[in-house]
VOVOKE-305698 format. One record per residue: residue in three letters; residue number from 1; x, y, z of N, C-alpha, C in turn. Coordinates in nm, 4 decimals, always signed. Example, Ala and Ser with C-alpha at 12.3 -4.5 7.8 and 13.67 -1.06 7.14 Angstrom:
<sites>
  residuo  num      n.px      n.py      n.pz     ca.px     ca.py     ca.pz      c.px      c.py      c.pz
      ALA    1   +1.3190   -0.5690   +0.7800   +1.2300   -0.4500   +0.7800   +1.3200   -0.3300   +0.7800
      SER    2   +1.2850   -0.2250   +0.7080   +1.3670   -0.1060   +0.7140   +1.2900   +0.0030   +0.7870
</sites>
This chain:
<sites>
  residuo  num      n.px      n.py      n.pz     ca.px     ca.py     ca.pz      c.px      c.py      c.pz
      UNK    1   -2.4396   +4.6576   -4.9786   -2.3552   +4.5494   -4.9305   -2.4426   +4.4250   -4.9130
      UNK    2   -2.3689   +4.3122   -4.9349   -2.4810   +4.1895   -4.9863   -2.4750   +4.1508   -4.8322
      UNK    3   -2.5735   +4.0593   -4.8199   -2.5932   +3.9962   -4.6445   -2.4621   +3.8999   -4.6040
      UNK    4   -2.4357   +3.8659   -4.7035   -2.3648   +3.7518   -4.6432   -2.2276   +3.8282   -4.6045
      UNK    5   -2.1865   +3.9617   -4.6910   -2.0895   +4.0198   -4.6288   -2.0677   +4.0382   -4.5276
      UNK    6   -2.1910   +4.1392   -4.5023   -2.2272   +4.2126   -4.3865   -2.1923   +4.0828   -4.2319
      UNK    7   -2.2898   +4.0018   -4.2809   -2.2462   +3.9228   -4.1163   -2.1153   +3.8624   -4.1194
      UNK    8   -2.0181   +3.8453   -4.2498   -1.9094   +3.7873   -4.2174   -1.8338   +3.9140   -4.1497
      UNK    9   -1.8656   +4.0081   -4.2078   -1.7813   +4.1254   -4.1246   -1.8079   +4.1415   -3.9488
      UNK   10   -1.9533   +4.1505   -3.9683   -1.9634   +4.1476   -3.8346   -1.9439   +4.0449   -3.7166
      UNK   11   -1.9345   +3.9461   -3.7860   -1.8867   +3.8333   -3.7238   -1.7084   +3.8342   -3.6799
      UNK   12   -1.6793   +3.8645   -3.7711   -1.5270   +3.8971   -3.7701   -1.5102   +4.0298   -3.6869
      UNK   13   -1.5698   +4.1232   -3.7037   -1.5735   +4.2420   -3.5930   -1.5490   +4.1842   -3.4320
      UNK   14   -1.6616   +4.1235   -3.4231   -1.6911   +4.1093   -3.2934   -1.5905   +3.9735   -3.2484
      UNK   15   -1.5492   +3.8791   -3.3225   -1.4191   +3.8079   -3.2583   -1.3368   +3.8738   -3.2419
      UNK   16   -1.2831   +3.9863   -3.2716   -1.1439   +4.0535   -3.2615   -1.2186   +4.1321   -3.1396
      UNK   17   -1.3040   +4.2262   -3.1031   -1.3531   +4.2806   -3.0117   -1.3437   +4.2119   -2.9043
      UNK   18   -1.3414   +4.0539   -2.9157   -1.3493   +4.0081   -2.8002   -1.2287   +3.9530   -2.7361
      UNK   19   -1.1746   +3.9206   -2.8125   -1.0269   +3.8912   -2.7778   -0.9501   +4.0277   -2.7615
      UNK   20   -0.9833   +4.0962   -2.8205   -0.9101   +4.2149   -2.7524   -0.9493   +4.3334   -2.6516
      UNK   21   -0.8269   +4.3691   -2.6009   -0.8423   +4.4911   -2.4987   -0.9234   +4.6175   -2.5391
      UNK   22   -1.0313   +4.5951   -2.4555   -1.0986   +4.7029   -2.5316   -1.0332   +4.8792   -2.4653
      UNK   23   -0.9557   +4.8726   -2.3862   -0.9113   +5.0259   -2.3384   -0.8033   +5.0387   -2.3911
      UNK   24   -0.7567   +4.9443   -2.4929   -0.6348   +4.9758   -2.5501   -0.6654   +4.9823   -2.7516
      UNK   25   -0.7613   +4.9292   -2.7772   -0.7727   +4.8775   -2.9526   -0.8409   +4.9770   -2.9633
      UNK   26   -0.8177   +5.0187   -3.0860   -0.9347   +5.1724   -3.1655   -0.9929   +5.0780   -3.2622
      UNK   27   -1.0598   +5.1206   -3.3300   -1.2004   +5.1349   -3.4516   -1.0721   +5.1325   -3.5333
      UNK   28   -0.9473   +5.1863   -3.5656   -0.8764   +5.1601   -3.6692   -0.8316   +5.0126   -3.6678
      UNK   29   -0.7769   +5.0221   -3.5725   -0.7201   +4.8291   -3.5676   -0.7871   +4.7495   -3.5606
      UNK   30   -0.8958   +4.7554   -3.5245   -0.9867   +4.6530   -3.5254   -1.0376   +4.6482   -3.6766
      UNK   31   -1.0416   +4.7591   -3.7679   -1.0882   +4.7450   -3.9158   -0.9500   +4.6905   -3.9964
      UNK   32   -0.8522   +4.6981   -3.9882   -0.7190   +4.6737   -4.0030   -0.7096   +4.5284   -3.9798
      UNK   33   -0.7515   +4.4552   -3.8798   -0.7334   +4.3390   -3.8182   -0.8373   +4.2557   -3.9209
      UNK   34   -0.9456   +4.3003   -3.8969   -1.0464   +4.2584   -3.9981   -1.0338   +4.2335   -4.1019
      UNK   35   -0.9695   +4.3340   -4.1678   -0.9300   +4.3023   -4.3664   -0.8725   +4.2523   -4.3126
      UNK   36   -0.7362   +4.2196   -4.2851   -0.6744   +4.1352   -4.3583   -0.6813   +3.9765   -4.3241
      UNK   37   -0.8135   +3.9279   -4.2050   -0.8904   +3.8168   -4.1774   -0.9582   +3.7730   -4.2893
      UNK   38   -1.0265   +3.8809   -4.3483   -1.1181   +3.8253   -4.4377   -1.0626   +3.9192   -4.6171
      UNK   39   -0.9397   +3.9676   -4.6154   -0.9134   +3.9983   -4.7359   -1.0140   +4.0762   -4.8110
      UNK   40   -1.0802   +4.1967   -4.7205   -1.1645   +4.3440   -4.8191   -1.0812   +4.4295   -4.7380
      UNK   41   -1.0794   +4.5059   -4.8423   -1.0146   +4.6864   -4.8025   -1.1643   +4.7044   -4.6934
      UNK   42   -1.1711   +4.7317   -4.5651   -1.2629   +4.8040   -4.5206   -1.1829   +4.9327   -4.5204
      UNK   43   -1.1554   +4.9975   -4.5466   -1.1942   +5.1496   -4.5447   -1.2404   +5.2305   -4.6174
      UNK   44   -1.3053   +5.1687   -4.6790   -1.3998   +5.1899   -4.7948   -1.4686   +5.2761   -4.6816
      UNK   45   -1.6091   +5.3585   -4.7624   -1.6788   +5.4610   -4.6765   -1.7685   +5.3450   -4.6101
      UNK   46   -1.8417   +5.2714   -4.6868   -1.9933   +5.1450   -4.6731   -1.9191   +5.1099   -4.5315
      UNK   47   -1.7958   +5.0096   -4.5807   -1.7370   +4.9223   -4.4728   -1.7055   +5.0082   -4.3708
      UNK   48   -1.6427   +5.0619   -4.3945   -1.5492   +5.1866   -4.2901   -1.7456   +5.1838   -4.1370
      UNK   49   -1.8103   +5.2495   -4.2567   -1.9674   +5.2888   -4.1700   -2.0123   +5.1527   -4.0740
      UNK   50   -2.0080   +5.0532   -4.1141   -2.0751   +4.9431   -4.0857   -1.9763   +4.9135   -3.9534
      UNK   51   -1.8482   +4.9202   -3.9444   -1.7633   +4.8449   -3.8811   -1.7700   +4.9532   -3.7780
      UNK   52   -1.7603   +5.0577   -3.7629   -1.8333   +5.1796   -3.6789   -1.9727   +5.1235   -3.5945
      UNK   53   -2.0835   +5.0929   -3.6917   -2.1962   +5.0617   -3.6097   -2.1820   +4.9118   -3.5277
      UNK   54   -2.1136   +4.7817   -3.5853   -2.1251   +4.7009   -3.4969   -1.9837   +4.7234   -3.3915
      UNK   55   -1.9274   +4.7925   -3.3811   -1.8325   +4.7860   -3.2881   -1.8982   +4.8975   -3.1917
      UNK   56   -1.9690   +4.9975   -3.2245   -2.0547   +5.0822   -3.1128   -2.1793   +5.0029   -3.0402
      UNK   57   -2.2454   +4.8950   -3.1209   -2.3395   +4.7934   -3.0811   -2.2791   +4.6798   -2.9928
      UNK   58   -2.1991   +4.6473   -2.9932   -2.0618   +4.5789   -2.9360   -2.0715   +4.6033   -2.8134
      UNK   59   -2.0261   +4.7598   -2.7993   -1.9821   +4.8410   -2.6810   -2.0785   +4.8642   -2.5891
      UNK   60   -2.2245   +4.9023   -2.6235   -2.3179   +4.8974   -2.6015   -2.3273   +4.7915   -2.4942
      UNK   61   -2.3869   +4.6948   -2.5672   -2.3531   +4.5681   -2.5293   -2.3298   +4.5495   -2.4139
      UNK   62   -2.2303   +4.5464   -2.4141   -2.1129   +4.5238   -2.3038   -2.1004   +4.6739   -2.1754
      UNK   63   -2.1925   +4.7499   -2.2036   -2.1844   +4.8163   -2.1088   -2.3000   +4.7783   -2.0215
      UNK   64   -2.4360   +4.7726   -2.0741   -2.5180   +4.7066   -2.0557   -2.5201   +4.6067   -1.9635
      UNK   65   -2.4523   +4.5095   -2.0231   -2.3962   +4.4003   -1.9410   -2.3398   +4.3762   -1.8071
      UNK   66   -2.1904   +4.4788   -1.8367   -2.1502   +4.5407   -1.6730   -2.2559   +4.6004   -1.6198
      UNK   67   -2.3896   +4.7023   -1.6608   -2.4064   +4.7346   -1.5234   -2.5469   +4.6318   -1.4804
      UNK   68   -2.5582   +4.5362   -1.5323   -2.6454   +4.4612   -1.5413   -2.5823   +4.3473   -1.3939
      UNK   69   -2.4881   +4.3497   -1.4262   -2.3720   +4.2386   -1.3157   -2.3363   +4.3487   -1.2227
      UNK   70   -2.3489   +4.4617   -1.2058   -2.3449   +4.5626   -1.1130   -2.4384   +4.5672   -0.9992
      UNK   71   -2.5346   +4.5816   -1.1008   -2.6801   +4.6273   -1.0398   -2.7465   +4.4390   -0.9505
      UNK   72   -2.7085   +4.3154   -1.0307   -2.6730   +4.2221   -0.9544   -2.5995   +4.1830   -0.8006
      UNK   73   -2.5016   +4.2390   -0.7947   -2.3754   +4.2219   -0.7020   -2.4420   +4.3184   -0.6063
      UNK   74   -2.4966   +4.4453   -0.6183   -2.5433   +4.4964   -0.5158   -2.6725   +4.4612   -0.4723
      UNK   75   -2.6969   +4.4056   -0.5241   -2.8619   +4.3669   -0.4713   -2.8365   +4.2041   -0.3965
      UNK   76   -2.7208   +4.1429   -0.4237   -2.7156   +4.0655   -0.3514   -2.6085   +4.0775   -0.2067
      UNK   77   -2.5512   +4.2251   -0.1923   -2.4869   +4.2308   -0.1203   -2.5813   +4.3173   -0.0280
      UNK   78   -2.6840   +4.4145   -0.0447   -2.7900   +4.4552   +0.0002   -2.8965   +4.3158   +0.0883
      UNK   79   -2.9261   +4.2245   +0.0177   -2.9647   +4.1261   +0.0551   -2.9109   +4.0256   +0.2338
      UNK   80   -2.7391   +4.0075   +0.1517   -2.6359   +3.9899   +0.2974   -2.6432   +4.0565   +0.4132
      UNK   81   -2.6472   +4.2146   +0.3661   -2.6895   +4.2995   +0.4968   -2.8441   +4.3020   +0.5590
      UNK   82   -2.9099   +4.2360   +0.4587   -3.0670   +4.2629   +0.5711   -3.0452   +4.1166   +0.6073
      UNK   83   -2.9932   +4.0367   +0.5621   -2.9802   +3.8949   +0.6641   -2.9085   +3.9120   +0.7651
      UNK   84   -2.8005   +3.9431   +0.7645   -2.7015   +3.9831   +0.8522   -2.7973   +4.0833   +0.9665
      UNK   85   -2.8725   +4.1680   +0.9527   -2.9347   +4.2651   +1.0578   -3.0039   +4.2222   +1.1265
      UNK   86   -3.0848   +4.1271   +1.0468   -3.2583   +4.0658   +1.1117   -3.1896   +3.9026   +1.1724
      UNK   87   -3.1090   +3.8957   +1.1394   -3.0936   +3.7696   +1.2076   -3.0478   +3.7481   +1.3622
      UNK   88   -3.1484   +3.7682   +1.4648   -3.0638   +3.7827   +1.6268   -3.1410   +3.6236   +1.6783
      UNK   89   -3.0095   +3.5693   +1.7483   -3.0949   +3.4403   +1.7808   -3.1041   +3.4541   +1.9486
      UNK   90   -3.1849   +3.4221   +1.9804   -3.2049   +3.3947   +2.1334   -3.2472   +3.3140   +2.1946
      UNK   91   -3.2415   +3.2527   +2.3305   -3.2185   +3.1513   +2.4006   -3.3766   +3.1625   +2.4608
      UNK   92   -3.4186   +3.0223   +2.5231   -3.5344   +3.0117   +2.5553   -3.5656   +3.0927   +2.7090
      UNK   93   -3.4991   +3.1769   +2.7353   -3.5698   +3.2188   +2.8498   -3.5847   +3.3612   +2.7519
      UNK   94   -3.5361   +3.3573   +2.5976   -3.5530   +3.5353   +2.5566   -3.4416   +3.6164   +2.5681
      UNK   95   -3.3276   +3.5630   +2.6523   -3.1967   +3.6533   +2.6142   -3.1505   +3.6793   +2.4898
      UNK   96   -3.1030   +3.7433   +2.4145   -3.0096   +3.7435   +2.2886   -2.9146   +3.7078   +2.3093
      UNK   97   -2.8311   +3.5923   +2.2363   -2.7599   +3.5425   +2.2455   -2.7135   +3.5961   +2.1462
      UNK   98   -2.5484   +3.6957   +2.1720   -2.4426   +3.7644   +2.1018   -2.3460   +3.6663   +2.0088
      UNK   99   -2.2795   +3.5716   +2.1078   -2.1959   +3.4790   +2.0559   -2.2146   +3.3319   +2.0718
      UNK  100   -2.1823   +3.2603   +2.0025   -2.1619   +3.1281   +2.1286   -1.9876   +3.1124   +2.1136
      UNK  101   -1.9503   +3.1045   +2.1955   -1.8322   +3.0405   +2.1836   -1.7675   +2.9358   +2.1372
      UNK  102   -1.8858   +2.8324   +2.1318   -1.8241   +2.6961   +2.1131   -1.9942   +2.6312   +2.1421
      UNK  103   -2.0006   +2.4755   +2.1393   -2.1365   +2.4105   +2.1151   -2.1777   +2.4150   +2.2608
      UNK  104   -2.1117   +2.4363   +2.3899   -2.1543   +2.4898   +2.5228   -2.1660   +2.6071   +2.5980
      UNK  105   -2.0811   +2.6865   +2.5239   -2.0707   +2.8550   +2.5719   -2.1314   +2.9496   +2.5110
      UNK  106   -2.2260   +3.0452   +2.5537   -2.2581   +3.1217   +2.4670   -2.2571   +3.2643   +2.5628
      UNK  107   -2.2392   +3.4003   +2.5085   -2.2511   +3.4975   +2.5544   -2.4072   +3.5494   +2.5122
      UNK  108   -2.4563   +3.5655   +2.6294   -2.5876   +3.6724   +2.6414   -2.6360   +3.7770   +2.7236
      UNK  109   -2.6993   +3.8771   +2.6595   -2.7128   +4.0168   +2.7292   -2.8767   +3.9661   +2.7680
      UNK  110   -2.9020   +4.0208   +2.8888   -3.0449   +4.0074   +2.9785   -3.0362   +4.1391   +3.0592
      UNK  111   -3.2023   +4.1229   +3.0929   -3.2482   +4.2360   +3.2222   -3.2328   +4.1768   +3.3199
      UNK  112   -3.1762   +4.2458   +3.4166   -3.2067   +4.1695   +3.5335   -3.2319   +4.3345   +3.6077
      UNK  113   -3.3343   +4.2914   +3.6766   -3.3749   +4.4206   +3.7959   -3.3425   +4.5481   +3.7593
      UNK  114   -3.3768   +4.5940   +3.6024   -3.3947   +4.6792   +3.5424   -3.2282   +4.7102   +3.4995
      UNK  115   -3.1459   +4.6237   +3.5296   -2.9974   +4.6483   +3.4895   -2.9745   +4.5691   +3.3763
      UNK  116   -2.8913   +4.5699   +3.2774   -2.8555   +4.5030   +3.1291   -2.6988   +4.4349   +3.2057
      UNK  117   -2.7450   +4.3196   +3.1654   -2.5856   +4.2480   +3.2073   -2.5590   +4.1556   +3.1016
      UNK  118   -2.4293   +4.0834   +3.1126   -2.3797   +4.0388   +2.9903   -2.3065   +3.9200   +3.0287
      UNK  119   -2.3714   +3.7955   +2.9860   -2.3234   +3.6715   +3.0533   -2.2341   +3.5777   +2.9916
      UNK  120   -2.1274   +3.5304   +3.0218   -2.0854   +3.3823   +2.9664   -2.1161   +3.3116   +3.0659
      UNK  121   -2.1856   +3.1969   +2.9685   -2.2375   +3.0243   +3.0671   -2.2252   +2.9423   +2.9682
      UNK  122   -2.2005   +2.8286   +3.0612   -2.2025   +2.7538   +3.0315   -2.3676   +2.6773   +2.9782
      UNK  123   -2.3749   +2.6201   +2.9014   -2.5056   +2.5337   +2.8927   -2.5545   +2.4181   +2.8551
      UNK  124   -2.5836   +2.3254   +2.9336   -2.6155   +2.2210   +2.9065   -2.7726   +2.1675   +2.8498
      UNK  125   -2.8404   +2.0305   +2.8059   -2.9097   +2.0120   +2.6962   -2.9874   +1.8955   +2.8031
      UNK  126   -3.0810   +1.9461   +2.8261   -3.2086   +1.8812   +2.9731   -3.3606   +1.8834   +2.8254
      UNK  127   -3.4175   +1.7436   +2.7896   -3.5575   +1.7142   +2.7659   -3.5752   +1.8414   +2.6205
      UNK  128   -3.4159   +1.8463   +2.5558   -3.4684   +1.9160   +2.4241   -3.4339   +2.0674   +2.4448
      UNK  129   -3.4063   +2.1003   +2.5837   -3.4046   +2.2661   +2.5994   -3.2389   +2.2539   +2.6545
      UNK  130   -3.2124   +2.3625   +2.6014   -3.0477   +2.4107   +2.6147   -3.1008   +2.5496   +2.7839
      UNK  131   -3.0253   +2.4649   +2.8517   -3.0330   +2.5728   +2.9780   -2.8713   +2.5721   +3.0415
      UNK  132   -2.8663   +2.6752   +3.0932   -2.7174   +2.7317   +3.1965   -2.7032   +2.6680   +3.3042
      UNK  133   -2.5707   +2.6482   +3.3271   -2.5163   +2.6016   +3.4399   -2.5625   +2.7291   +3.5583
      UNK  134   -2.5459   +2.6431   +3.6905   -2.5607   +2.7245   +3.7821   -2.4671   +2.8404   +3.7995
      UNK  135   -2.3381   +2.8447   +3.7234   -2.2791   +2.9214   +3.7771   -2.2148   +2.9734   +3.6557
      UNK  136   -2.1741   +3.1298   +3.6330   -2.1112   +3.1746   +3.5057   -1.9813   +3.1755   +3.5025
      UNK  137   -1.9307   +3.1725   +3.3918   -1.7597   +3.1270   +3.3387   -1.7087   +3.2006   +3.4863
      UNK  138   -1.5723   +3.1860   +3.5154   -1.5041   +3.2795   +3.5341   -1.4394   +3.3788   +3.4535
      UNK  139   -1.4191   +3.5380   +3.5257   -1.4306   +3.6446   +3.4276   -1.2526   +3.6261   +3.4526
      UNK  140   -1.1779   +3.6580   +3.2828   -1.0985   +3.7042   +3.3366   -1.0218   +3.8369   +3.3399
      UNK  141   -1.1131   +3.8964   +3.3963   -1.0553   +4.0271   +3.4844   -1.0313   +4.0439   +3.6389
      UNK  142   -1.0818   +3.8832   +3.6566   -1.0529   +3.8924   +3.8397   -0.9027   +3.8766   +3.8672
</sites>
């Protein structure tokens, strides 16, 4: 088979491959589709063979590909979770600060006298440092 065939076929292979459904098109229709694009009988044995190998090279391909964008997507969703883990921010006396509520409220867990408590305050912005009001939200469970 002369070269210039060969890549018009395969060229023509692989546009129909791509425009079409690949869980629905066989190796027949796609050789079917082909002749009569480019006007040769492929079912000849040569053609028939050839249109076999670039549509399995095709497939290849394209599997490749997916798990290539697979193996992507999890490594960047792997990534999200170690940011997401390592990221704890805390306040200058060293509490962890859980939430903030808003640009004045924030919830934080501290020791106090060997007990773990869990605060909403308020906090205001003194010489660059964010510090708490004297007194914490009211809870409402009173």
């Amino acid at each position: 088979m002369e070269p210039e065939v060969r890549e018009k076929i395969e060229t023509t292979v692989r546009e129909i491959l791509e425009e079409s459904d690949i869980n629905e098109v066989t190796e027949y229709k796609i050789r079917k589709l082909a002749s009569e694009k480019l006007g040769v009988n492929l079912s000849e044995a040569k053609y028939k063979a050839f249109v076999k190998e670039v549509v399995t090279s095709f497939l290849e391909e394209l599997r490749a590909k997916q798990e290539e964008e697979e193996e992507e997507e999890e490594e960047a969703a792997a990534d999200d979770d170690d940011k997401g883990k390592n990221k704890q921010e805390y306040d200058d006396d060293g509490d962890l600060i859980v939430c903030r509520l808003n640009d004045k409220r924030k919830v934080t867990i501290q020791e106090f006298r060997g007990k773990t408590l869990v605060s909403v305050r308020e906090y205001y912005k003194k010489d660059g440092k964010e510090l708490p009001t004297s007194k914490e939200m009211p809870s409402f469970w009173d």
